[in-house]
N, C-alpha and C positions, 0 to 999 in steps of 0.2 A: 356799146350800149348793151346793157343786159338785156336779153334773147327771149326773157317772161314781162319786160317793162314792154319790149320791143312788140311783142304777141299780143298785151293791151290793146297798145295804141292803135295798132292794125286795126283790130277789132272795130274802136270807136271809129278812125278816119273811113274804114269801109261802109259803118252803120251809117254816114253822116253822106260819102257820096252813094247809097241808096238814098236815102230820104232827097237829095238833089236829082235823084236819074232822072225825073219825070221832066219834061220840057216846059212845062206849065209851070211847077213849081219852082222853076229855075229861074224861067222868065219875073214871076211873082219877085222872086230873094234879087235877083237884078235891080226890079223898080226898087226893090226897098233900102238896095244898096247905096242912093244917094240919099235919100230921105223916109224916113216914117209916112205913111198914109193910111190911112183909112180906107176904107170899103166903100164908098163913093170912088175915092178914085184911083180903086183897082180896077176896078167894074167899068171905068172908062179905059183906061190903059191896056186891058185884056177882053181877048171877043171870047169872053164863057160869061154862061148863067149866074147868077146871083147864085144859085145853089151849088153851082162846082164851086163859086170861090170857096164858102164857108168852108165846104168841106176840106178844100186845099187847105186852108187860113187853120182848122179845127187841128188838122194831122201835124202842120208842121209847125204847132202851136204845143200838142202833144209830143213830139219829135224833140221840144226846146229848141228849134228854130229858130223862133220868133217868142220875144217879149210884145203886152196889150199892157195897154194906157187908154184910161177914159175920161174923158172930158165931155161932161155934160152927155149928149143924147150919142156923142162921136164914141165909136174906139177905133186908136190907132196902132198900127204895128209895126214893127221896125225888126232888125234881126238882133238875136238875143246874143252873141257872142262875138268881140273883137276879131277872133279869130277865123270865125264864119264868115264875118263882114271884109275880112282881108283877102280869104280865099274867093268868095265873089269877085269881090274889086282887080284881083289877079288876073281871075278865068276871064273877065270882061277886057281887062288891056290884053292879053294876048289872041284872043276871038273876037271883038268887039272892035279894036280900034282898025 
């Protein structure tokens, strides 16, 4: 692999497990690793404020974590990248099962 393609990607996969360090926000990208939900029921799935979510849901919304879908009075969120969604799904069978 060339050794400046290889320096890139560093970059990105280091930027991306930042934006996953926090436990909160991991936990969040886990729920959403089976399905899309909404803000109702994060807010049940996780014991923080209505106000920590936004702000997680805002960063890792800004971060391209996550894609938002709205329906009616709902938005929903789901994570924005195959590959995001695969490294979730990874970290969870190997810690999780």
């Amino acid at each position: 692999m060339n050794p400046e393609k290889m320096k890139t990607q560093c970059l990105e996969v280091s930027a991306l497990m930042k934006a996953l360090s926090h436990p909160q926000r991991l936990m969040l990208m886990c729920y959403m690793a089976k399905s899309e939900k909404n803000v109702s029921e994060l807010l049940e799935l996780c014991d923080i404020s209505q106000s920590q979510l936004s702000q997680f849901l805002n960063r890792m919304q800004r971060e391209k974590l996550l894609k938002v879908r709205k329906e009616g009075n709902f938005v929903f969120y789901s994570i924005s990248d195959k590959k995001i969604l695969k490294l979730i799904q990874t970290m969870q069978k190997i810690f999780c099962d």
